[in-house]
N, C-alpha and C positions, 0 to 999 in steps of 0.2 A: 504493500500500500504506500511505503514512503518512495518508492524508485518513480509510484508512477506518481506521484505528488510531485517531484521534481521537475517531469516534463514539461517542454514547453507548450505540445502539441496539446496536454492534458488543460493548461490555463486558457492556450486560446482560445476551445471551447467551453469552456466555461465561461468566457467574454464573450464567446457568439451568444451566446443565449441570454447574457444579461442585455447586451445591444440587443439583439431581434425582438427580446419582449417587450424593447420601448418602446420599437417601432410597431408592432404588431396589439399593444394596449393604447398606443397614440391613437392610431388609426382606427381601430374598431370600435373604441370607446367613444373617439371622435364623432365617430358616425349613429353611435347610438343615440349622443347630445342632441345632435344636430337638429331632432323632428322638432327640439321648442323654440328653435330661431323661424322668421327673423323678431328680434325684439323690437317693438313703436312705443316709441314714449315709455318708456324704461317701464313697459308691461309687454310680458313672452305671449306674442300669439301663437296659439297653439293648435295641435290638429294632430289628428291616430298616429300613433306612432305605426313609420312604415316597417313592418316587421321584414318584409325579404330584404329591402335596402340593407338594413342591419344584420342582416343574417348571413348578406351579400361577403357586407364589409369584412366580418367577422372569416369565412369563408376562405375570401380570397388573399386577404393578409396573413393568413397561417399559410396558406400554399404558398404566396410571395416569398417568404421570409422562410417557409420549409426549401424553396428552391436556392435561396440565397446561400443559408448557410449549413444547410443539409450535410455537405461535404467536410464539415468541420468540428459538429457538434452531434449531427443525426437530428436536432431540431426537434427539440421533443416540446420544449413551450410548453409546456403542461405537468405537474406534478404529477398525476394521474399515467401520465404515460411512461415516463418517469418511474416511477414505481413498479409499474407492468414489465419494464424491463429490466428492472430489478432482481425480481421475482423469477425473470428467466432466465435467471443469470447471464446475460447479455453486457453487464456495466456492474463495475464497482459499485461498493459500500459507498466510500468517499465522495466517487464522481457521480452518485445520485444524492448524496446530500449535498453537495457544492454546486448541483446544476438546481436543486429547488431551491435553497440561497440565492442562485444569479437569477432565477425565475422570479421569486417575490421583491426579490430589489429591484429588478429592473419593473416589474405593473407600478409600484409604488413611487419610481420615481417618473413613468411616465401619466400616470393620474396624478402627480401634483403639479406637469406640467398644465395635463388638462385642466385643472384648476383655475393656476394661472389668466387661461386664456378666454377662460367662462367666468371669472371671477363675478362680473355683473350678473348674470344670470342666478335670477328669484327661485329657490325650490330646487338648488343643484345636486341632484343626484351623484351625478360622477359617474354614471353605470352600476350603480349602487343592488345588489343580486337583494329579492324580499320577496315573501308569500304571496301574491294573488288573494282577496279575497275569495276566502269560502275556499282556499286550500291549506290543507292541516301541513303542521309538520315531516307528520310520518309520509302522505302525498307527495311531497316536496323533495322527500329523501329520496322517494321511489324513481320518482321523474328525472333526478340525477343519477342516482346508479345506471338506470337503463340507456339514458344519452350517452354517457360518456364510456359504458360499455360499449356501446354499437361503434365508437370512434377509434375507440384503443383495439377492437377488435380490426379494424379498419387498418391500422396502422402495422398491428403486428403482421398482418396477414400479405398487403400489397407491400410491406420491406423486410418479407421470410425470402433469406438467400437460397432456398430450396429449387424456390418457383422460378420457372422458365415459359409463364404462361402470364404473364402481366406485359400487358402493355401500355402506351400512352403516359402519361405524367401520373407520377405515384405523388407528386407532392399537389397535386389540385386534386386526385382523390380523395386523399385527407381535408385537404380542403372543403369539397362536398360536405364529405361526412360534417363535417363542424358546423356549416350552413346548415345544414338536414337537421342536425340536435336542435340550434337556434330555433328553427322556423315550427318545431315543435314547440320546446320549452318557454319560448319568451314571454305568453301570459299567464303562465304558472307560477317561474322562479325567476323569472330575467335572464335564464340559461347558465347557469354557476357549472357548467361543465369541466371551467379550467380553474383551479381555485385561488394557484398565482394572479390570476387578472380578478376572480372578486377579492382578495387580501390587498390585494391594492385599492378600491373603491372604498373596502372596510377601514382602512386605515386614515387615509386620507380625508374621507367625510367622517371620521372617528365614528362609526357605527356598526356595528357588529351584532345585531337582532341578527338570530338565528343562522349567525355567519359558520356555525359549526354544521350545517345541512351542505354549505358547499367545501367542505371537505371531507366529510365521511360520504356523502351517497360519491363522486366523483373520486376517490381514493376504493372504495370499496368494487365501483362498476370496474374502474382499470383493470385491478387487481383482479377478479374474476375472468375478463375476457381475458388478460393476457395468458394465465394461469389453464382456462379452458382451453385455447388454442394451443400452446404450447404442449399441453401433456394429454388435449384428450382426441382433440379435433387434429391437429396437426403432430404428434409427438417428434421428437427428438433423438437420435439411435446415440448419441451421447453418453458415457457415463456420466452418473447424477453427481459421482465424485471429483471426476475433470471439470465439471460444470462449477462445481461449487465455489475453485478456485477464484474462478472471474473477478466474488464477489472482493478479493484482494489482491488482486492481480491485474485486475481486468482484462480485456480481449487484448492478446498476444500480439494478434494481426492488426491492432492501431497503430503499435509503434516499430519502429526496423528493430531486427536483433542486435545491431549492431551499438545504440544507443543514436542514431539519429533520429530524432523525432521531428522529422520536417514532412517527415511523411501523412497526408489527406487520409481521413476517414470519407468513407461512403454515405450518399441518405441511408442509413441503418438506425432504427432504433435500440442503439448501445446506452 
């Protein structure tokens, strides 16, 4: 665990994903702001919020930002997937708690830029994740495990080095998938599927009602799809032993044997 803490190839990714999740909580959060402009006379005219625009946003800046630096992190932008790969021994111990470290730091400092720039705006949310009237708790929990299962399912499955049957852009399919959760989830929960990006809204608007629904149902749904696919849907001919290493070692084939670590990672979810 400490050889591969030293590397450089280990921090750069860990700085992809604190930058991609500014860019990627700028933007989606931006766009979720957006349905209460324009403001007249320093009162927000308001009108439905457009749910696919945002779902859109949401969508396409994970596949943007999956595309960008996919090759250096695996772009996992999500705790929840994170975890999933955790689980399948795909990535260290370390380098999943250092990649949801640069995960929450990075929502948190791009929601206070969003801040910033909405600062006039009456009633700011921030993209702030909250019950739906007339939906419970345990409702709440539900609708997140099963979104963000179908997403981590999504993920694990079009970046399994196995398959030779994916075509097209793996990282706007995930993309989809994130859209598909939204355009369900948003008048339930506000879609807490990624919980880096609501720990930032929570933080920033210092509000935290029920902020613990978007880290257990979206930790839990991960956790089961990646865990399903790996060991039942798609099994691994691996020993569970050689596997286990990963979780201190990590994946072998990131870095050269040699100790150069200039060497690119793949979109993989490591």
């Amino acid at each position: 665990m400490a050889s591969e803490f030293k590397k450089k190839a280990f921090w750069r990714a860990v700085i992809a994903e604190f930058v991609a999740m500014i860019i990627f909580v700028f933007i989606s959060i931006g766009a979720a702001l957006g349905f209460n402009f324009p403001i007249r006379n320093n009162q927000t005219v308001s009108r439905q919020q457009d749910n696919v625009k945002v779902s859109l946003a949401f969508g396409l800046s994970i596949a943007t930002m999956a595309q960008s630096v996919g090759h250096i992190s695996g772009a996992h932008l999500n705790p929840a997937v994170t975890l999933g790969c955790l689980l399948t021994c795909q990535i260290s111990i370390l380098k999943a708690v250092m990649y949801i470290l640069a995960q929450c730091l990075g929502a948190v400092v791009a929601t206070a830029i969003l801040l910033g720039i909405t600062t006039d705006l009456e009633k700011n949310s921030l993209g702030l994740n909250g019950l739906s009237d007339g939906v419970s708790a345990g409702q709440g929990l539900g609708i997140e495990i099963i979104i963000t299962f179908q997403l981590v399912l999504c993920v694990v499955a079009v970046t399994d080095r196995r398959r030779h049957d994916v075509s097209g852009s793996i990282p706007l399919a995930i993309g989809l998938s994130v859209a598909l959760g939204h355009l369900i989830a948003i008048d339930y929960t506000g879609c807490g599927m990624n919980p880096a990006r609501s720990f930032g809204s929570a933080v920033v608007a210092k509000n935290f009602t029920h902020h613990w629904i978007f880290w257990v149902g979206p930790m839990i749904g991960g956790a089961a799809a990646a865990i399903i696919y790996d060991f039942i849907l798609s099994p691994r001919t691996s020993d569970i032993t050689d596997r286990l290493k990963v979780w201190t070692n990590g994946q072998v084939e990131e870095y050269e044997l040699d100790g150069d670590d200039n060497a690119r990672m793949e979109m993989k979810p490591k």
